[in-house]
C-alpha positions as CSV (number, residue, x, y, z in Angstrom):
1,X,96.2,120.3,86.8
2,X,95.4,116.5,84.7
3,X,97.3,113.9,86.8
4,X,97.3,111.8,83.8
5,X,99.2,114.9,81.9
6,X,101.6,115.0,84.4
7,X,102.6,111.6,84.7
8,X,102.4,110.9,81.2
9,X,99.9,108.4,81.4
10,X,96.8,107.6,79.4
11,X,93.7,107.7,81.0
12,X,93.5,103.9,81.3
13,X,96.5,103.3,82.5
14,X,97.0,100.2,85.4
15,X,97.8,101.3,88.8
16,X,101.6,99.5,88.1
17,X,101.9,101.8,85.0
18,X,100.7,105.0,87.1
19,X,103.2,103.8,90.1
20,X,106.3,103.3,87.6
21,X,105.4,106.9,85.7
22,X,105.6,108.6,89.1
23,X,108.9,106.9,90.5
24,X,110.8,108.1,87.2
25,X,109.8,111.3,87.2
26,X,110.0,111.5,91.7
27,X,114.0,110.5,91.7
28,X,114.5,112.8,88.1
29,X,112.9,116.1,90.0
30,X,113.9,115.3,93.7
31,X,115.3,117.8,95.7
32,X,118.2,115.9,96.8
33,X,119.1,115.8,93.1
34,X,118.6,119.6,92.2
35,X,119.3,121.4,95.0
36,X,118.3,124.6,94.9
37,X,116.2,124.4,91.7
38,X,112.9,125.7,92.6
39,X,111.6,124.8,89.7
40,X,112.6,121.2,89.9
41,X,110.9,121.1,93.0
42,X,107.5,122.4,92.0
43,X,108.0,119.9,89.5
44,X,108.3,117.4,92.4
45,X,105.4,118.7,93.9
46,X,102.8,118.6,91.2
47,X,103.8,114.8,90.4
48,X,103.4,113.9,93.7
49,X,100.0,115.4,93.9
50,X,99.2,113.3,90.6
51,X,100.2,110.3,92.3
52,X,98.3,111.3,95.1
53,X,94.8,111.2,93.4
54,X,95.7,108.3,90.4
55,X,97.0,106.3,93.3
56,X,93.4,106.7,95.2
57,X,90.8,105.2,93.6
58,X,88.2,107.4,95.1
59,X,90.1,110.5,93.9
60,X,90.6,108.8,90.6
61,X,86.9,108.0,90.1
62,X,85.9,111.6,91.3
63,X,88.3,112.9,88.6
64,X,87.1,111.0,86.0
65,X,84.0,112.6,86.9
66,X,84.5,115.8,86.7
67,X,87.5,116.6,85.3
68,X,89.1,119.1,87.9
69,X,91.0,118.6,91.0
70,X,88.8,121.5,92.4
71,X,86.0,120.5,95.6
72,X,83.1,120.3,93.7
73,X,80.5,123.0,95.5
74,X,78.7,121.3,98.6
75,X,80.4,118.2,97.6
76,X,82.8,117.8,100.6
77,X,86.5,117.4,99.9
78,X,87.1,115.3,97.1
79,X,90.7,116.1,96.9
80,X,93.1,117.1,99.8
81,X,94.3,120.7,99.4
82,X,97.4,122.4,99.9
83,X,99.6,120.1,98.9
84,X,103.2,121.6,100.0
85,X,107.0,119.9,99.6
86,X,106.4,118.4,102.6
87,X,103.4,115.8,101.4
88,X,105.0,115.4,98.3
89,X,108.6,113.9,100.6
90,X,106.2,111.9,102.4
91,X,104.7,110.1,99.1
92,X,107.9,109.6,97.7
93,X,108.8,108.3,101.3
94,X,105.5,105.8,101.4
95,X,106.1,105.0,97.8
96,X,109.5,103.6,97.9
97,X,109.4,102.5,101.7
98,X,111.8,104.5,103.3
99,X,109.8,104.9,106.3
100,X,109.3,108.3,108.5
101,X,112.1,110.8,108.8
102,X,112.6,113.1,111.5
103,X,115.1,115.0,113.9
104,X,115.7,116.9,110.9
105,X,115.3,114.7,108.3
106,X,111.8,114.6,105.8
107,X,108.7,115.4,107.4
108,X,109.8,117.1,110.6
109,X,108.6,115.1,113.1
110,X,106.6,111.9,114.4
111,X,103.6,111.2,112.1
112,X,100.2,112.2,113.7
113,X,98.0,109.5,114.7
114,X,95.1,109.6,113.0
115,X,92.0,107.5,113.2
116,X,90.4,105.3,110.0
117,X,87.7,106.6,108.1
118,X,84.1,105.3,108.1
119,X,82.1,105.2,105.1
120,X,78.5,105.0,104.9
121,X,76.4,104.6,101.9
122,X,73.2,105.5,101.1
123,X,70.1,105.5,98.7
124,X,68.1,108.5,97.3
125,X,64.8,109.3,96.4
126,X,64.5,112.0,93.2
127,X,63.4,114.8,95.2
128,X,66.5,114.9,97.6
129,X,68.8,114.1,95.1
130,X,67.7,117.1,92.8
131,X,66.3,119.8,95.3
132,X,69.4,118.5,98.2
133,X,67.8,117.7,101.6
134,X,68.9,116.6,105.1
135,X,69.7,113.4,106.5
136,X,69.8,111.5,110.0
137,X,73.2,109.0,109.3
138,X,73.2,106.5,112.4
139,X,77.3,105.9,113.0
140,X,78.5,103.4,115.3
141,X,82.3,104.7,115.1
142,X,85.7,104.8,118.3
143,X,85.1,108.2,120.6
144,X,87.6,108.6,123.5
145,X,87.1,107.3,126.5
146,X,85.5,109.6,129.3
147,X,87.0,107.9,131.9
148,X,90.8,107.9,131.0
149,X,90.5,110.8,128.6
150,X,91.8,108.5,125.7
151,X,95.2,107.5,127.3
152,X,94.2,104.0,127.9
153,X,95.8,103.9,131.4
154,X,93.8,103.4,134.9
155,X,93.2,107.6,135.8
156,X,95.3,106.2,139.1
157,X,97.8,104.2,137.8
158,X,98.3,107.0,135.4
159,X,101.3,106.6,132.7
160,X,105.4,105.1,131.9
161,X,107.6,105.9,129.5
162,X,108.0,103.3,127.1
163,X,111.2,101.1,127.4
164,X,111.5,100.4,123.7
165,X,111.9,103.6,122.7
166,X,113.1,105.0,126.4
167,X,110.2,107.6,126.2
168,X,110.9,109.0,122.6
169,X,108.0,107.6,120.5
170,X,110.8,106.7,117.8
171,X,113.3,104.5,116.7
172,X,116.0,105.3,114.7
173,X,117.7,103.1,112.3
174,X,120.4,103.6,109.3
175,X,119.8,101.9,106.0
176,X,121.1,102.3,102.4
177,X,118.6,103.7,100.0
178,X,118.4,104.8,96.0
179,X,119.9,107.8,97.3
180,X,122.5,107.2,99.3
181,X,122.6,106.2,103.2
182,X,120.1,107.7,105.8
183,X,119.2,107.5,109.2
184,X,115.4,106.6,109.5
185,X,113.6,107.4,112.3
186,X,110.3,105.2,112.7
187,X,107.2,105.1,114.9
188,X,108.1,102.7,117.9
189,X,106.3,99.8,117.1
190,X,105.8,99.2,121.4
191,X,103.9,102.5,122.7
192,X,102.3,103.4,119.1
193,X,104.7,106.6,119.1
194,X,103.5,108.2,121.8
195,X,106.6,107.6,124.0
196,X,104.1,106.3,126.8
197,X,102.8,103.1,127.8
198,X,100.0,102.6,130.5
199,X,101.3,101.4,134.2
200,X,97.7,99.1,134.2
201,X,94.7,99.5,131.1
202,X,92.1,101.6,132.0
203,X,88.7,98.8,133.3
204,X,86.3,100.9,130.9
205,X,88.2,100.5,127.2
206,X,90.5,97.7,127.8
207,X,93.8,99.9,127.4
208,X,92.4,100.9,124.0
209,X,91.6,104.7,124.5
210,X,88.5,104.5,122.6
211,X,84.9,103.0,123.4
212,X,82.6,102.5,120.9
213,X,79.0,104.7,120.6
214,X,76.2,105.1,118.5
215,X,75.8,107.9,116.6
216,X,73.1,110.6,114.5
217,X,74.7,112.7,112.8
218,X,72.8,115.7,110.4
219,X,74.1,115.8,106.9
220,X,73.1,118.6,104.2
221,X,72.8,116.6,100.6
222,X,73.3,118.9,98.2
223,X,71.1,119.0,95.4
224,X,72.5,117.7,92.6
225,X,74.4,114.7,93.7
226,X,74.2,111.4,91.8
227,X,75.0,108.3,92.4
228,X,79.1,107.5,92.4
229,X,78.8,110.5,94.2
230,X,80.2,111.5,97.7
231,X,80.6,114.0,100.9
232,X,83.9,113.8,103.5
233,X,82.7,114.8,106.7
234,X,85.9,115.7,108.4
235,X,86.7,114.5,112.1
236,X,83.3,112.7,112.4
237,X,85.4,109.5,111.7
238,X,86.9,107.3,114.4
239,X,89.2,108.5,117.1
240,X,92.1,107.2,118.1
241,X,92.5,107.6,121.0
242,X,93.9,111.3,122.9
243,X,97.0,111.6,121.1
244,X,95.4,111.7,117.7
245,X,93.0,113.2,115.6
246,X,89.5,111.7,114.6
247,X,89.1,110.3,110.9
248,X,86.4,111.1,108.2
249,X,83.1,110.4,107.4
250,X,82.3,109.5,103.8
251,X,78.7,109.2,102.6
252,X,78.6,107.7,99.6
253,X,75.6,107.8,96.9
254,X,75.1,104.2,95.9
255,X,71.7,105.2,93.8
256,X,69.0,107.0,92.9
257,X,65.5,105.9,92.2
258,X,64.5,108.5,89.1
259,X,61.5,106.8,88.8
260,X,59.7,107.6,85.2
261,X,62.4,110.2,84.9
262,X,66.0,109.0,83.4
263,X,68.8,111.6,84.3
264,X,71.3,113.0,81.5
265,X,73.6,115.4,83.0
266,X,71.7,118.1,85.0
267,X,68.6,117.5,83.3
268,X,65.8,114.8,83.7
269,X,64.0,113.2,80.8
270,X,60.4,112.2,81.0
271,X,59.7,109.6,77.7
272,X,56.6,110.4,76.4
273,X,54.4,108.1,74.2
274,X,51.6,110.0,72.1
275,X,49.1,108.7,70.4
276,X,48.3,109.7,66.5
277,X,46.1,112.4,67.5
278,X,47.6,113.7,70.4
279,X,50.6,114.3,67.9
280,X,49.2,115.8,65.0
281,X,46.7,117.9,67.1
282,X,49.0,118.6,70.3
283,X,47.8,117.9,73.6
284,X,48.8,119.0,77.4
285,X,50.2,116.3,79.9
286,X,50.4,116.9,83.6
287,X,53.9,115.1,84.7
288,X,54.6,115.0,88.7
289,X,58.1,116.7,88.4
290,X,61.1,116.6,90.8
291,X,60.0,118.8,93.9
292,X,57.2,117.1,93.7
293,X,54.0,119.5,92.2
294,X,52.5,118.9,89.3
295,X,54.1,120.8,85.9
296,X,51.4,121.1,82.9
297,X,53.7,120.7,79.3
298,X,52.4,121.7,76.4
299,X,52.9,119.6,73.4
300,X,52.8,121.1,70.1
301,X,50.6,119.8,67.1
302,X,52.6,118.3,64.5
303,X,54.7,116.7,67.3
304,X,57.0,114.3,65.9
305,X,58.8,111.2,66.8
306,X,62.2,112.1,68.7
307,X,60.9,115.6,69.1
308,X,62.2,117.0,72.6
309,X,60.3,119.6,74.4
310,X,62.1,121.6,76.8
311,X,61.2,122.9,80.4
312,X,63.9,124.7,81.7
313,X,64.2,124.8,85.5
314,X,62.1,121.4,85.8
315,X,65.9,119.4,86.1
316,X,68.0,118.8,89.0
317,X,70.4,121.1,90.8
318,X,73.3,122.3,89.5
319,X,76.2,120.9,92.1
320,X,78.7,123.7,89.7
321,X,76.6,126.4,89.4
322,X,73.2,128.1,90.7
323,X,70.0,127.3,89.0
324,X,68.4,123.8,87.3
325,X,68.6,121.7,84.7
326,X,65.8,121.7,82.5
327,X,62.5,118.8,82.3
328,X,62.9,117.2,78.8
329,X,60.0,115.6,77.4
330,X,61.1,112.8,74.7
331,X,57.9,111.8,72.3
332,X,57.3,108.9,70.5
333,X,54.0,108.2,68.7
334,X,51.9,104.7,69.0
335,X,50.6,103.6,66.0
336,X,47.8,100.4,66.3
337,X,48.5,97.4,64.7
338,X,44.5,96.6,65.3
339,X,41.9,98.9,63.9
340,X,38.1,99.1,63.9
341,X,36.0,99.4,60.7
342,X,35.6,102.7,61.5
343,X,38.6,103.9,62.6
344,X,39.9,102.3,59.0
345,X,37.4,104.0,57.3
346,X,38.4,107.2,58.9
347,X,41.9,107.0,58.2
348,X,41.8,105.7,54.8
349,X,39.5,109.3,54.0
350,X,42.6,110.8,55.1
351,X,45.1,109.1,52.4
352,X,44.6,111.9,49.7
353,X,45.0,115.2,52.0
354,X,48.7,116.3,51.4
355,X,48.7,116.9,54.8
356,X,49.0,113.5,56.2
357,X,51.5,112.4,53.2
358,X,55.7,112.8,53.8
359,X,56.3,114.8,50.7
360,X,53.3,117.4,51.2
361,X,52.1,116.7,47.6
């Protein structure tokens, strides 16, 4: 699926023109206002999911990229899969601010508390970025507490129900919308949702539920990767607390250092400069290549300017496929602006052979 096809946006398009594409074409293929049309609500679906990564600039970039909604192979999650009717309600929900529903309404019940991502970004050095490689990523991120398993209530206190809500973790309100009048049931704003409050906060988190701890955590870089790109790490984010799940872990790629190579696609280019001899007569060069051994190239006599000489399996890893990219040597030839007697007299014997003149003659 193109998100930018299915919105009917151009690739450039501002986030307001993305956002006004989507709401047209949400209310047209609603369910509400086709009931019963399954195809008008696969139609919702899919513009929901376009909304879903044009909206996210991560997801946006990562498409851009690559062109495919598809996880790229031991890349993480760049995209969020199985998208059903029920995430594509809760966009058009979020987009147009109509809150949670439940209790029979959209979405089915109270939203899960989930804890906020962490991102962590990182610099490579050629050889793990084109043979892959594992890291050691210190996190400092929220774990639960041990002491009040999360709750954020004194273990002898223990818990109340919350008299906002009178134990029910939701409030429900009625409001006019575009489509008519609904009842909205929203996240108590007093207990968090959870229905509960704490009699007296637990001495070792403050009544928070979470502590803060240092963290190593092992990551496998794929080889590959570039800079722009990056892993989710799911549930290795923070926690929320005990009535929640942990967010993600996203290890971004800031750069590479490529050294004397320059990168175009999967392959790395090595820019030669020959000298007059070494071009007509060929020559061998020893270049220190990605994994780090040595790699002898031979370079052909008559070697030209802009020539490219191709080592296959001397690039990086292929993150879509098996295999390498190929070592590309790029010559140019130096020619002196200074010259001995000699080496004038040398070349000026050379003038007349047809050899060393464009036309051959």
């Amino acid at each position: 699926m193109d998100p930018y096809e299915t919105l009917g946006v151009s690739r450039d398009a501002s986030d307001e023109e993305i956002k006004s594409a989507y709401r047209r074409q949400a209310l047209r293929y609603h369910p509400d206002r086709n009931p019963g049309d399954r195809e008008a609500e696969e139609r919702f679906k899919e513009v929901g999911r376009a909304y879903e990564i044009l909206s996210d600039p991560g997801k946006r970039q990562a498409f851009d990229r690559f062109g495919t909604t598809d996880a790229q192979p031991g890349m993480g999650d760049f995209f969020s899969g199985g998208f059903g009717l029920d995430d594509a309600l809760r966009a058009f929900m979020e987009n147009f601010g109509l809150g949670g529903f439940g209790d029979g309404g959209w979405g089915g019940g109270r939203r899960v508390n989930r804890g906020s991502d962490i991102e962590i970004r990182v610099d490579l050095e050629l050889s793990e970025a084109a043979m892959g490689a594992q890291r050691e990523i210190s996190v400092r991120r929220d774990e639960p507490c041990e002491k009040c398993g999360g709750s954020g209530a004194d273990p002898a206190e223990g818990m109340k129900d919350c008299e906002h809500c009178g134990g029910r973790g939701r409030i429900r309100t009625s409001r006019r919308t575009i489509l008519g009048s609904f009842q909205t049931v929203s996240e108590c704003p007093a207990c968090g949702g959870s229905g509960r409050l704490a009699k007296k906060p637990c001495e070792d988190c403050r009544g928070r539920g979470t502590v803060r701890r240092d963290r190593r955590i092992s990551v496998s870089l794929p080889a590959g990767v570039d800079s722009g790109h990056f892993l989710r790490l799911r549930g290795q984010g923070n926690h929320p607390g005990s009535d929640g799940i942990p967010g993600d872990l996203i290890v971004s790629i800031r750069r590479v250092d490529y050294g004397e190579f320059r990168r175009e696609g999967d392959d790395l280019v090595y820019d030669l400069t020959l000298s007059v001899p070494e071009a007509a007569l060929g020559t061998e060069v020893v270049i220190r290549g990605a994994d780090g051994e040595d790699m002898k190239v031979e370079i052909p006599a008559g070697t030209q300017p802009g020539d490219r000489i191709v080592v296959k399996g001397g690039g990086t890893g292929r993150l879509r496929g098996r295999g390498r990219g190929s070592l590309v040597v790029s010559a140019s030839v130096y020619i002196p602006r200074k010259l001995s007697r000699e080496e004038k007299k040398t070349l000026e014997g050379m003038l007349g052979s047809k050899h060393f003149r464009a036309d051959g003659k």
